[in-house]
C-alpha positions as a Python dict, from the first residue, in 0.01 Angstrom:
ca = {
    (1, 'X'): (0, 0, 0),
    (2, 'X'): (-285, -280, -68),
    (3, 'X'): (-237, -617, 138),
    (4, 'X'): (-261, -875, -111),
    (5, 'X'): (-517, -1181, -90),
    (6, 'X'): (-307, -1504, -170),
    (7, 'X'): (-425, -1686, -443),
    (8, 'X'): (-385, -2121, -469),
    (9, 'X'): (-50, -2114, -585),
    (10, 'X'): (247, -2046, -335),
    (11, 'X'): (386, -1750, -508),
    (12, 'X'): (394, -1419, -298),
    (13, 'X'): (393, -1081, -401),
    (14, 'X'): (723, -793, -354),
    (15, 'X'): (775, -764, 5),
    (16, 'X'): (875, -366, -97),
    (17, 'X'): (492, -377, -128),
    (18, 'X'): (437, -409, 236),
    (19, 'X'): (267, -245, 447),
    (20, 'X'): (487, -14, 722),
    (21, 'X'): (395, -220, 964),
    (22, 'X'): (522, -515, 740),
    (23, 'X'): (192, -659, 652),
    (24, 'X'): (190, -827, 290),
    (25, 'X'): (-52, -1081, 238),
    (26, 'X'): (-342, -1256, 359),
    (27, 'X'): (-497, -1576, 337),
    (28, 'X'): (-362, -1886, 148),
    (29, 'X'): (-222, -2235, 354),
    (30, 'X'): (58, -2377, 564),
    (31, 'X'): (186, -2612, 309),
    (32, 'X'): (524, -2697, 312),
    (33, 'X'): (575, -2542, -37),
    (34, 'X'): (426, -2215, 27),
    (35, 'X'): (624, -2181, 401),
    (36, 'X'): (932, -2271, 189),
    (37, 'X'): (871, -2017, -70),
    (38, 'X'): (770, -1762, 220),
    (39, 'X'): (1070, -1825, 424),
    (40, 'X'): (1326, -1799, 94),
    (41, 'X'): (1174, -1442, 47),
    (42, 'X'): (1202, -1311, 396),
    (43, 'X'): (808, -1399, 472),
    (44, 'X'): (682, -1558, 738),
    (45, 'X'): (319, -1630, 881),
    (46, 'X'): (181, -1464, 1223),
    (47, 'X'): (-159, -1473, 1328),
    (48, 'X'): (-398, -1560, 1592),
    (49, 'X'): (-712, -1779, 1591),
    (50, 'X'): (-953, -1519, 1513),
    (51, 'X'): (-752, -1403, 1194),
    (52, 'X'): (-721, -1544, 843),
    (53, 'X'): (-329, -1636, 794),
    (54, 'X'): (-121, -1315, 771),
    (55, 'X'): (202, -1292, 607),
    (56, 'X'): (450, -1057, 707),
    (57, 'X'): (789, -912, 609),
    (58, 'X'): (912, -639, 863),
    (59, 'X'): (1152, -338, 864),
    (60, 'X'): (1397, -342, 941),
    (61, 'X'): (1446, -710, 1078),
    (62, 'X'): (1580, -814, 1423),
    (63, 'X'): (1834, -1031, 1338),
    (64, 'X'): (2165, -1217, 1528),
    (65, 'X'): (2496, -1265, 1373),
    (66, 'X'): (2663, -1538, 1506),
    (67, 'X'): (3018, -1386, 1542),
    (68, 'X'): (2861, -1119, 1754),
    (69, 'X'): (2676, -1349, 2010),
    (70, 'X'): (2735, -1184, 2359),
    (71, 'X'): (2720, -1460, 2639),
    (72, 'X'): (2759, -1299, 2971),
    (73, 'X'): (2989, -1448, 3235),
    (74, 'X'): (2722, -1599, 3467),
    (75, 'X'): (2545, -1755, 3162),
    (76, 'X'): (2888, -1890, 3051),
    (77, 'X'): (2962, -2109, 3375),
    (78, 'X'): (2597, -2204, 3325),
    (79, 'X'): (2729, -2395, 3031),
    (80, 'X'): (3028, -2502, 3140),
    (81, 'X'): (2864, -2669, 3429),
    (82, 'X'): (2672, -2860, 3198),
    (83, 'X'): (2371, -2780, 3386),
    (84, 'X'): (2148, -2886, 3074),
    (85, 'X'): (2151, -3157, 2903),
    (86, 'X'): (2115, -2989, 2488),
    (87, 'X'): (1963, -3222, 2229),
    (88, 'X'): (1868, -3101, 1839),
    (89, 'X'): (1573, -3248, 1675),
    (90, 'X'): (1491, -3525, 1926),
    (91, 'X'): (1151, -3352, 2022),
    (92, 'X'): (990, -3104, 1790),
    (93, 'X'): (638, -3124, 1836),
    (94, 'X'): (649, -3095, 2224),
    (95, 'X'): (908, -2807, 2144),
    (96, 'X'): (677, -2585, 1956),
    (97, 'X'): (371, -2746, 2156),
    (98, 'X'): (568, -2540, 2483),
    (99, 'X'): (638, -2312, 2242),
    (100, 'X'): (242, -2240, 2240),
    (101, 'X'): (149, -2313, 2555),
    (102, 'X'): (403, -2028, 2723),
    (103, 'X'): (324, -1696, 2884),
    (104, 'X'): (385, -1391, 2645),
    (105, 'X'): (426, -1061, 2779),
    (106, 'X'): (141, -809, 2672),
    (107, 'X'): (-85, -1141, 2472),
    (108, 'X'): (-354, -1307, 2620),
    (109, 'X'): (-354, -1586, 2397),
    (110, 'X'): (-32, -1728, 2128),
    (111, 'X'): (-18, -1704, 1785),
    (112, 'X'): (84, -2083, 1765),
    (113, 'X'): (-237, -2212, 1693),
    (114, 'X'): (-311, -2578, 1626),
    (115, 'X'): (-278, -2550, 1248),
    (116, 'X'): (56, -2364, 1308),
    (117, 'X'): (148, -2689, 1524),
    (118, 'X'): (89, -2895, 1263),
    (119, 'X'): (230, -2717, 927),
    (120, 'X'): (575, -2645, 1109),
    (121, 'X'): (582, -3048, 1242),
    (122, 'X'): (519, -3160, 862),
    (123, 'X'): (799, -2881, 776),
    (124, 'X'): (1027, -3060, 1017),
    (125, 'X'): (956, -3361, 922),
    (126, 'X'): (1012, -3261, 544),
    (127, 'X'): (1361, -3180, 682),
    (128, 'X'): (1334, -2790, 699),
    (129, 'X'): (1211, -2720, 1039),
    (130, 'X'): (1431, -2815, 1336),
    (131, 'X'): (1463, -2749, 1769),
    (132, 'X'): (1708, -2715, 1992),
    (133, 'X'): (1611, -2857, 2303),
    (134, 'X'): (1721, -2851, 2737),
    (135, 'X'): (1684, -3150, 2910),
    (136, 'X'): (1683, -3165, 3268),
    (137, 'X'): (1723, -3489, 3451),
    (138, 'X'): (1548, -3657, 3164),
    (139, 'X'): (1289, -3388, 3136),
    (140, 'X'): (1221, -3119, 2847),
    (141, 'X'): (1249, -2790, 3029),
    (142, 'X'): (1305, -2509, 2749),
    (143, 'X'): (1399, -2474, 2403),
    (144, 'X'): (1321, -2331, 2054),
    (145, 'X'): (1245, -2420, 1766),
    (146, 'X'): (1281, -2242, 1344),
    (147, 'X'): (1316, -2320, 1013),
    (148, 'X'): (1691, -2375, 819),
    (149, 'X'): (1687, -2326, 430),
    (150, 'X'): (2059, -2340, 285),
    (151, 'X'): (2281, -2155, 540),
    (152, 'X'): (1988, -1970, 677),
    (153, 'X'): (1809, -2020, 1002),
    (154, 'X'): (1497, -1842, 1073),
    (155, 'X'): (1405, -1881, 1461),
    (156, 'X'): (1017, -1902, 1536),
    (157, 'X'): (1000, -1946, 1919),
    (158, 'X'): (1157, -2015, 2247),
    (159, 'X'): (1026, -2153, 2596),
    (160, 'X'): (1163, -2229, 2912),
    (161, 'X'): (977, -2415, 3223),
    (162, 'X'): (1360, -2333, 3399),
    (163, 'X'): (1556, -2054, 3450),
    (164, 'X'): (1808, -2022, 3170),
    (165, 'X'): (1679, -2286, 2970),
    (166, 'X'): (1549, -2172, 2604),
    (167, 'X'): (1888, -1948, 2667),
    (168, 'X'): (2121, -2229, 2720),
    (169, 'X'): (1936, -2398, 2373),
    (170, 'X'): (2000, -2092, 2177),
    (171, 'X'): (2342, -1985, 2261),
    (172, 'X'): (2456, -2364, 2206),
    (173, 'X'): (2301, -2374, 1853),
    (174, 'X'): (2441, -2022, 1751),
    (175, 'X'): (2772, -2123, 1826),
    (176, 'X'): (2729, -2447, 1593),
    (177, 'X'): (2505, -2253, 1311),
    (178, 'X'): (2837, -2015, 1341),
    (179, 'X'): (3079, -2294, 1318),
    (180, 'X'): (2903, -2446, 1044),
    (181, 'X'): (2910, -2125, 826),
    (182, 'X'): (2546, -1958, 878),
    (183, 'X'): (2615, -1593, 873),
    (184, 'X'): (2300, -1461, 1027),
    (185, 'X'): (1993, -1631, 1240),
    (186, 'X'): (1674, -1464, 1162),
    (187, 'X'): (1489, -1362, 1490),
    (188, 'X'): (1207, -1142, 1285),
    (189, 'X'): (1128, -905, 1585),
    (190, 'X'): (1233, -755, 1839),
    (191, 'X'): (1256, -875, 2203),
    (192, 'X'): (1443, -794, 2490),
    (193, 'X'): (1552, -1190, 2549),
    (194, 'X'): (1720, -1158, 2209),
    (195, 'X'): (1871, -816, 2275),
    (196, 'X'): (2078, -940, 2584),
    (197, 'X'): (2237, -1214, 2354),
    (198, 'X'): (2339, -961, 2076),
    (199, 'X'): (2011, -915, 1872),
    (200, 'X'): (2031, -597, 1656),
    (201, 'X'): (1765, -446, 1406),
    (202, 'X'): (1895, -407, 1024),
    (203, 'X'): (1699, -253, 726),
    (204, 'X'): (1527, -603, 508),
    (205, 'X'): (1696, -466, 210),
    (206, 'X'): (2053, -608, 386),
    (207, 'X'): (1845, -892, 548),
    (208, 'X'): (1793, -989, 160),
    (209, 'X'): (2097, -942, 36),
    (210, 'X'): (2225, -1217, 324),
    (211, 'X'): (1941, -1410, 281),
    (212, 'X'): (1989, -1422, -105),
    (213, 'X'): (2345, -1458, -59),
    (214, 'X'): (2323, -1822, 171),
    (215, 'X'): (1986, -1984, 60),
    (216, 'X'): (2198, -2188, -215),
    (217, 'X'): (2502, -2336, 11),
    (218, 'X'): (2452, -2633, 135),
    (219, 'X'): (2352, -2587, 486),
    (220, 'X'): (2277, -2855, 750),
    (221, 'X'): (2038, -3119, 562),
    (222, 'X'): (1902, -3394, 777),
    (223, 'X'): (1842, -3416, 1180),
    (224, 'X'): (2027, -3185, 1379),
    (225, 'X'): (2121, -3395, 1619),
    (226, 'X'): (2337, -3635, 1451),
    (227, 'X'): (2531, -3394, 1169),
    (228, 'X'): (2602, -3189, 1482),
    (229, 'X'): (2752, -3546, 1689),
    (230, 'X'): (2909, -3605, 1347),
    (231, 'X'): (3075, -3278, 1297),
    (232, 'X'): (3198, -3282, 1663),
    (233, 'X'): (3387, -3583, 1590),
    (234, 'X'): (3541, -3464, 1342),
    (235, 'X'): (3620, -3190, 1485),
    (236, 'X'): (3798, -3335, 1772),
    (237, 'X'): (3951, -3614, 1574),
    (238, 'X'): (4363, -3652, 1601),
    (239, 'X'): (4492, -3512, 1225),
    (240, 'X'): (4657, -3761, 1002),
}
């Protein structure tokens, strides 16, 4: 299979015409129209410094499913405790600035690169890119951060700076993409983090068929933070 060079407009070629690896395309930009029209095709950018942009579309696709989220016991009295303090959308660029700064197993370097830092912050603040963050005694100690189009969330990156921390972020905003009716959060490839929590691999041509399925419903539009206070409320308010 050829890997296609992008041309100026943000159209993308079939992502059947990737490679195995699930290499599709190189070059073009992180504007917020080409990163949408990536994202609503199952394509997303990963490369380092000394790279052009590379596109991707892998599979099959490491995926979670909200309804099969597996907390374990010691993890649950972590968040009944309340040991973290979990905000949405309060801090995005220091999320995916930890996000880039943190230790990856087998990589000397991240492929978060400054551009990256930038074209995801102008996504979020375009209303398409959101975190979920852990607060500590007033301090950001972990979270995550990913893109939402319709009922679809497409997770990027995590960090922690404290035990448990990116995990208590990402179990608390599964359980409210669940509630709120997203069927599937996107978690491109594999890792073992994501594994523990219910993770599983499933060919891209059912990844699609979800994908295709959600990207019109209405989704979560707006910060994070206060829909989710909002829909709380509501929750919890007396019938009449």
């Amino acid at each position: 299979m050829p890997v296609y060079k992008l041309i100026d407009l943000p159209v993308f070629p079939a992502v059947e015409d990737a490679e195995p690896d699930g290499l599709l395309a190189i070059g073009g930009d992180l504007s917020v129209p080409r990163l949408i029209e990536a994202y609503s095709h199952g394509i997303f950018p990963w490369y380092s410094d000394d790279t052009p942009i590379l596109w991707w579309s892998p599979d099959p696709r490491f995926v979670l499913f909200p309804d099969k989220l597996h907390v374990s016991k010691r993890m649950e009295r972590v968040l009944k405790k309340g040991a973290f303090d979990i905000r949405f959308d309060t801090a995005f660029r220091d999320v995916i600035t930890g996000c880039s700064n943190a230790p990856r197993e087998g990589q000397d370097g991240t492929w978060i690169v400054p551009d990256m830092i930038e074209a995801y912050t102008a996504l979020h603040e375009a209303g398409y890119a959101h975190s979920a963050e852990a607060w500590l005694d007033g301090e950001l100690v972990g979270g995550l951060y990913g893109v939402s189009l319709g009922a679809c969330f497409f997770g990027e990156s995590m960090f922690a700076r404290v035990s448990d921390a990116s995990k208590a972020a990402f179990i608390t905003l599964a359980r409210k993409l669940g509630n709120a009716g997203f069927p599937m959060i996107d978690s491109q490839l594999h890792t073992n983090h994501l594994e523990s929590l219910g993770a599983e691999h499933i060919p891209r041509t059912r990844y699609l068929e979800i994908l295709n399925a959600n990207l019109g419903a209405q989704g979560l539009p707006g910060n994070w933070g206060k829909i989710f206070e909002q829909l709380e409320k509501v929750k919890n308010s007396p019938p009449t």
